[in-house]
C-alpha positions in Angstrom: 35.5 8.1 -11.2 35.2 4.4 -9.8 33.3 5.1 -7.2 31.1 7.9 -9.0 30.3 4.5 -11.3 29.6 2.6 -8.5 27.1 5.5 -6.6 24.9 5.7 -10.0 24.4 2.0 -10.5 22.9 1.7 -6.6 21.0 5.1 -7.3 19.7 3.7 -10.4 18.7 0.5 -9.1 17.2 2.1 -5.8 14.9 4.2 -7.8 13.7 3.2 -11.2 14.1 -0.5 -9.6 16.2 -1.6 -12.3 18.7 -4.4 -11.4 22.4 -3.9 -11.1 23.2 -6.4 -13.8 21.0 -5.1 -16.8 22.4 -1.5 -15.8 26.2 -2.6 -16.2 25.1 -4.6 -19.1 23.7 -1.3 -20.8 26.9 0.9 -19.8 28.7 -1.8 -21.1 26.7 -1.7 -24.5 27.0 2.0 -24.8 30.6 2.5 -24.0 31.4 -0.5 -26.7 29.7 2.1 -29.2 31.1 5.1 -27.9 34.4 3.1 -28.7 34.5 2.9 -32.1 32.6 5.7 -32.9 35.6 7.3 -31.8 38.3 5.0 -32.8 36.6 3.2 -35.6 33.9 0.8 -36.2 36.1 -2.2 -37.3 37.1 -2.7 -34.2 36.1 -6.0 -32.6 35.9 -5.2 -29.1 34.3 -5.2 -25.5 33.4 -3.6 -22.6 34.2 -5.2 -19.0 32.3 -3.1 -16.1 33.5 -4.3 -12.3 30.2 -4.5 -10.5 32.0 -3.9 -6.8 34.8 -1.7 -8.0 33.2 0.4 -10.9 36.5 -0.2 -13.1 36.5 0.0 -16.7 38.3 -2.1 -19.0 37.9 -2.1 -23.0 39.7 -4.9 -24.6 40.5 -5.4 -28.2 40.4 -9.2 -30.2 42.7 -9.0 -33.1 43.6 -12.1 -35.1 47.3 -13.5 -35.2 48.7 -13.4 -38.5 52.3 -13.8 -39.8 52.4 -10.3 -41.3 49.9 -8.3 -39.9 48.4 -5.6 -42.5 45.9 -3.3 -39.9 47.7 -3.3 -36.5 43.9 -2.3 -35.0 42.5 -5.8 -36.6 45.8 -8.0 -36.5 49.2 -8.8 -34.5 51.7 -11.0 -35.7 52.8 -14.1 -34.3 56.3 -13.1 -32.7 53.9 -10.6 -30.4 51.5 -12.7 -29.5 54.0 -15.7 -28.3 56.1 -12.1 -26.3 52.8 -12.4 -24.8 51.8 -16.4 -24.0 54.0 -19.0 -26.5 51.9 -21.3 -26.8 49.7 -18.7 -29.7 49.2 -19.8 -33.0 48.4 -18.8 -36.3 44.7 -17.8 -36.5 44.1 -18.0 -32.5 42.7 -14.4 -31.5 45.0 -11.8 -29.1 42.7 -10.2 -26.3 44.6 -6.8 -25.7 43.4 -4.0 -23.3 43.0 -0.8 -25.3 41.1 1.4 -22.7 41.3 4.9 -23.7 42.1 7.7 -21.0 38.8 10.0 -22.1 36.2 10.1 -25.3 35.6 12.5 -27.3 32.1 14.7 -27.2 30.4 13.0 -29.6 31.5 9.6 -28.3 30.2 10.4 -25.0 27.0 11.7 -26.5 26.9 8.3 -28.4 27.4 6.4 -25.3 24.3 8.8 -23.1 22.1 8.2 -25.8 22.6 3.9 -25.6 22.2 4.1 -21.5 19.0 5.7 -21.6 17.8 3.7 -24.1 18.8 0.5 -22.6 17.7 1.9 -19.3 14.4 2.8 -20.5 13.9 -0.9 -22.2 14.9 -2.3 -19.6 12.6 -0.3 -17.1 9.9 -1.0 -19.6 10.4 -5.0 -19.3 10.2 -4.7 -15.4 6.9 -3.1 -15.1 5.3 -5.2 -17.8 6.7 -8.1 -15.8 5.3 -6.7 -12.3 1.5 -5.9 -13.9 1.5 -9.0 -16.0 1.8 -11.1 -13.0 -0.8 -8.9 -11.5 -3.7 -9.7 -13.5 -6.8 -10.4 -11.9 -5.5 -8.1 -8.8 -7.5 -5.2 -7.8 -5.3 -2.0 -7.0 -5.8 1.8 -6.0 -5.4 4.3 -8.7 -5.6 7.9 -9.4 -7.6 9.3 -12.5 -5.3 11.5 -14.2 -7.4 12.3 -17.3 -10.2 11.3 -19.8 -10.5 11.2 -23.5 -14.1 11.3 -25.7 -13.8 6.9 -24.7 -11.1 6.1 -22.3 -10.1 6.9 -18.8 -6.5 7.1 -18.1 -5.6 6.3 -14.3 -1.9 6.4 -12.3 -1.1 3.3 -11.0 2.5 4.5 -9.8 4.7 3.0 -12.1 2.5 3.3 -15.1 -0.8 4.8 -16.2 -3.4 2.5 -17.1 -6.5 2.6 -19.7 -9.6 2.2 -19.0 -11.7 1.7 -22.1 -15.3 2.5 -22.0 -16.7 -0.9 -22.0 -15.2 -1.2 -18.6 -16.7 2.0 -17.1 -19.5 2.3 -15.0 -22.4 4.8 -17.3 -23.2 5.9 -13.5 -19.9 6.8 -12.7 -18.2 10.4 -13.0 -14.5 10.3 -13.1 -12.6 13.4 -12.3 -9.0 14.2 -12.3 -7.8 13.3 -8.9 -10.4 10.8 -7.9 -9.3 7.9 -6.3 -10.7 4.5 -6.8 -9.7 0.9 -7.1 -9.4 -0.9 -10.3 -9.2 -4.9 -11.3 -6.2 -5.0 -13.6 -7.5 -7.1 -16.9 -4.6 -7.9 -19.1 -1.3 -6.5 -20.0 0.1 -5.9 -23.6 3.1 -5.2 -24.9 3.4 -2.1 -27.5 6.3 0.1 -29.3 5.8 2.8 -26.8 6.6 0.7 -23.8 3.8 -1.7 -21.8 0.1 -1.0 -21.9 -2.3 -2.1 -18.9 -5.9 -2.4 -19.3 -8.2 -2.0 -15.8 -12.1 -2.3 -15.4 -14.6 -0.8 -12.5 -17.5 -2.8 -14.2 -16.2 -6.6 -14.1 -17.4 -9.0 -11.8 -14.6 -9.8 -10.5 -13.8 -6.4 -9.0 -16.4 -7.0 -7.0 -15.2 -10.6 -6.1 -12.0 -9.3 -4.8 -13.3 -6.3 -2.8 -15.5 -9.3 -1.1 -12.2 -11.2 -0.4 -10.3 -7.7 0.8 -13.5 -7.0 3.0 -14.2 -10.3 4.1 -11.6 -12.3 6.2 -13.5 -15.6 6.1 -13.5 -16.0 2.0 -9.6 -15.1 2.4 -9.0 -18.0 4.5 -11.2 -20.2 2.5 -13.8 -21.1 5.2 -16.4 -19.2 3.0 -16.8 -19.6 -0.7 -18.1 -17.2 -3.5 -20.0 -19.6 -5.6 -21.1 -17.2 -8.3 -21.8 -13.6 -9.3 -24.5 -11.5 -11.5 -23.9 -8.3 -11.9 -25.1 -4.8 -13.5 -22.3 -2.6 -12.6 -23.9 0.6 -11.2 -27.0 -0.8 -10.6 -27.4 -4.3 -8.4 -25.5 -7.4 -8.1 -26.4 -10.2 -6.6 -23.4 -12.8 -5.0 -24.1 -16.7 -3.6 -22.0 -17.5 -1.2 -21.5 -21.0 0.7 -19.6 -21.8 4.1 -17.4 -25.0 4.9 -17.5 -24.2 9.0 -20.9 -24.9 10.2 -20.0 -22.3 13.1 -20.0 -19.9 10.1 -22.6 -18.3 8.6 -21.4 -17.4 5.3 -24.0 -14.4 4.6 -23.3 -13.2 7.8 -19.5 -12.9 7.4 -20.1 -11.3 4.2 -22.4 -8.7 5.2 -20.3 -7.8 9.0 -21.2 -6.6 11.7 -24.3 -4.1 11.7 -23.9 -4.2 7.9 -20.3 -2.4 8.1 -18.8 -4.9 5.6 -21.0 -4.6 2.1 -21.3 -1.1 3.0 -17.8 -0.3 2.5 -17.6 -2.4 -0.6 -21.4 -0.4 -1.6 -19.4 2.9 -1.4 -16.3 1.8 -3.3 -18.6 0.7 -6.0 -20.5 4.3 -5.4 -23.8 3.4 -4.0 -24.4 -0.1 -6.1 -26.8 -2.3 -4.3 -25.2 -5.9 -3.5 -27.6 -8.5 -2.4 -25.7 -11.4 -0.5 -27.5 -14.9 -1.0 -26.8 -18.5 0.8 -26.0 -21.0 -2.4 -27.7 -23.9 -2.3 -27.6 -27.7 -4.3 -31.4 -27.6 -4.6 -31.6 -25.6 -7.8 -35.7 -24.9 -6.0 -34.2 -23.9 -3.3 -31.5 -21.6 -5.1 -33.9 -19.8 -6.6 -35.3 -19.0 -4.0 -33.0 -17.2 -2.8 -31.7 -15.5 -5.2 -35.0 -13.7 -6.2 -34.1 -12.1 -2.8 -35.5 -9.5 -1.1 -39.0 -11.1 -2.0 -40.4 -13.8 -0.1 -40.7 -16.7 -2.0 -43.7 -19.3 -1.3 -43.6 -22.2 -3.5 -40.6 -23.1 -6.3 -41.5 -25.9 -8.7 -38.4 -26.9 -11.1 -39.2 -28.4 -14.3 -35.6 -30.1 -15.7 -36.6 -30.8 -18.8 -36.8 -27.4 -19.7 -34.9 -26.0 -17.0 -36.9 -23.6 -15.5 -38.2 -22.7 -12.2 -41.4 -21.4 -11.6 -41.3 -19.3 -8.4 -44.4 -18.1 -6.2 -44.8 -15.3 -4.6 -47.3 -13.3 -2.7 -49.5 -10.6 -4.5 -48.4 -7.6 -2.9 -44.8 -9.0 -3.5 -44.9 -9.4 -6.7 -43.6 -6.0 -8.3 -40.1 -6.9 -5.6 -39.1 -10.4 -6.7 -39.6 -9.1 -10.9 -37.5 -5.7 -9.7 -37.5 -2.5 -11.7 -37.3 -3.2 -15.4 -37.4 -7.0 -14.2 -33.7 -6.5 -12.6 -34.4 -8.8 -9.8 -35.8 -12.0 -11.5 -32.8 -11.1 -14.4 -30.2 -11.4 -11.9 -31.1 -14.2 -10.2 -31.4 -15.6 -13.4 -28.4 -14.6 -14.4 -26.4 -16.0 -10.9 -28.0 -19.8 -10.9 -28.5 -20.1 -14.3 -32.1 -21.6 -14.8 -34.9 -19.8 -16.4 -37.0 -18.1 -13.9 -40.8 -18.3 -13.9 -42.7 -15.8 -11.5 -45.9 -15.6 -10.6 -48.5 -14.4 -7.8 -50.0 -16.5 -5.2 -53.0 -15.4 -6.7 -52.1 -16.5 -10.5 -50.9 -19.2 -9.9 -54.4 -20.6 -8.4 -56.0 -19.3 -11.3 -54.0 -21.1 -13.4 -54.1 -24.3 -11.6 -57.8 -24.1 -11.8 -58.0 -23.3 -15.2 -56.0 -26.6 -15.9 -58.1 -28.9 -13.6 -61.1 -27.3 -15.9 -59.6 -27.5 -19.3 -58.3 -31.2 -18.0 -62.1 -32.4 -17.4 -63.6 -30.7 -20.6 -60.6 -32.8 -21.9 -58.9 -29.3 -23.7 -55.5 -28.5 -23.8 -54.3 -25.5 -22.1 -53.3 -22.8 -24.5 -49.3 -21.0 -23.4 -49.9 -17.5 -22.8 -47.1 -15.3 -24.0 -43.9 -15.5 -22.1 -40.9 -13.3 -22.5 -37.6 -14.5 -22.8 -33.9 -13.8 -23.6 -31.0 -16.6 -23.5 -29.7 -17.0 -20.0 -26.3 -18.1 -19.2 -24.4 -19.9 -17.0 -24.0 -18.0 -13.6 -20.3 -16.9 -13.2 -18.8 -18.6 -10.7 -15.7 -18.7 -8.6 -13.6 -20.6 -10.8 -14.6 -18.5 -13.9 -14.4 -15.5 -12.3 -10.7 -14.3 -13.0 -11.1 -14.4 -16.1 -12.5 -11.8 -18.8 -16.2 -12.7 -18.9 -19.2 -11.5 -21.0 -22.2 -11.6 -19.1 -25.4 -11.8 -21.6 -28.9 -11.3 -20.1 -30.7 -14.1 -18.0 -34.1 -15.5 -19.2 -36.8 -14.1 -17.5 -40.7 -14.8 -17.8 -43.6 -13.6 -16.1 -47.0 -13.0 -16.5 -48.5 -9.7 -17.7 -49.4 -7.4 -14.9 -50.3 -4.0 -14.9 -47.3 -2.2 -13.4 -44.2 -3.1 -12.2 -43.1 -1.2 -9.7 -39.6 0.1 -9.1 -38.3 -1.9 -5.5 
């Protein structure tokens, strides 16, 4: 029977993971009930498990009195000193009372207290494991979907999904595969709950530092993000080595890098930028992949009007003005485009109006708050990405790049 003990406390601990300790500390709860469910509940005793042997004690503490009245709660003094003379009045007896068998509804007691106890304790393990996991991005299985959420294995535990961390582009079917960044864990009643996303920016962060060997060792840095999950993101990056080119690393040989992280994120379009001091500069660049002529910064207002040539246009404002939103969005500053050719009408319209001595009159803008870019330092945690300011000059069709 010892070593039967001993055999299910390595099993258990080999495959639920639960440590020897809080196991024998459960058997040793249950069996203490089992006890005096069968032999009475006034008992004051306890359980004593040998982790190496798998022995069972039970000992009993009863109080020393002179006359004892309930043998099961009290001894008298002449026993007790039989036992160890220097007892006295009031000092407690520990006596070993471990029965030879239990009955069936003590041992039915005592299997209802293990699994409980093993199931909390299991519980506590894996909220430990994923809580120290946040910000990790792991491989998962989608196991189901509901009207809002998407329930995916992890192993150990099945995560949620909720929709405001799914992709609107994104199908997910029972049995797909995919990776996941792991937001938070709670704790609930039913055991611990972990929450994953496929559309933070930070999933895309960690792919990069999975895909990219340089950012793991720290010789190339992700100085911010903007992204639309599903559609386009944008990423500055910045290299300490000047032996390293940091958009080069990024992107890999022939392209091979961002196109495996493009197909885990199922076809997203990620535009790898060098980061840059000069906030002209830095804009730039991030209204990437159009060709950028002229960038005038205005501090005061924090804006930076870009130029561009006619025919490119359409590319640096992007379908639905995607482009000049996200690179917005990634450096922070208001973004003014314009064509080569608008902006030379409107420098000459101001040399005119400044000779007639007439102030120039602001043609409509559009605009939207823009926020800071997210950057590397920011990006583990939960973030809320509102929409970058954009303003341009009415043309008559935008075209989709």
């Amino acid at each position: 029977m010892n070593f039967e003990v001993v055999q299910a406390l390595k099993q258990l601990e080999k495959e639920r993971g639960i440590p020897r300790d809080a196991v024998i500390e459960a058997l040793e709860v249950a069996l203490v009930s089992a006890f005096k469910r069968h032999y009475g509940t006034s008992q004051n005793v306890k359980v004593q498990i040998h982790p190496e042997t798998g022995q069972i004690s039970v000992f009993a503490y009863k109080s020393i009195v002179e006359e004892p009245c309930d043998p099961r709660l009290e001894v008298s003094l002449d026993e007790a000193q039989e036992i160890n003379s220097e007892y006295q009045i009031g000092d407690a007896l520990e006596v070993e009372v471990t029965p030879g068998e239990f009955g069936r509804i003590a041992a039915q007691t005592a299997k209802q207290v293990i699994v409980q106890k093993i199931r909390e304790a299991e519980r506590g393990i894996i909220y430990e494991e994923f809580s120290n996991r946040e910000g990790e991005v792991v491989t998962g299985i989608v196991q189901r979907r509901d009207e809002r959420n998407v329930i995916v294995d992890l192993g150990r535990i099945e995560a949620v999904m909720p929709i405001s961390e799914q992709v609107y582009q994104e199908s997910y079917s029972y049995g797909d595969r995919l990776k996941v960044y792991i937001l938070e864990t709670h704790k609930t009643p039913r055991g611990p709950q972990v929450l994953v996303s496929r559309s933070h920016p930070a999933l895309l962060k960690r792919l990069l530092e999975l895909e990219v060997p340089e950012i793991h060792d720290g010789l190339v840095e992700i100085k911010g993000i903007a992204r639309e999950a599903g559609n386009r993101s944008k990423v500055s990056v910045l290299s300490y080595d000047p032996n390293v080119d940091a958009v080069g690393a990024c992107v890999g040989p022939r392209g091979m890098r961002i196109q495996r992280i493009v197909s885990e994120l199922g076809g997203e379009k990620v535009d790898i930028i060098q980061w840059h001091d000069d906030p002209g500069i830095y804009v730039s660049n991030a209204l990437s992949p159009a060709r950028v002529i002229l960038t005038r910064v205005n501090e005061e207002d924090h804006v930076a009007m870009a130029i561009v040539p006619d025919n490119q246009l359409s590319l640096a404002i992007g379908k639905e003005g995607q482009n000049a939103r996200l690179a917005a969005k990634l450096t922070g500053w208001k973004v003014d485009i314009k064509s080569d050719s608008q902006a030379r009408a409107l420098e000459d319209e101001e040399e005119r109006l400044a000779e007639s001595g007439t102030e120039a009159q602001n043609d409509v803008i559009i605009t939207g708050e823009p926020e800071d870019p997210v950057t590397s330092e920011e990006i583990n945690d939960t973030v809320e990405i509102g929409n970058g300011e954009l303003i341009f000059k009415s043309v008559d069709k935008v075209s989709d790049t």
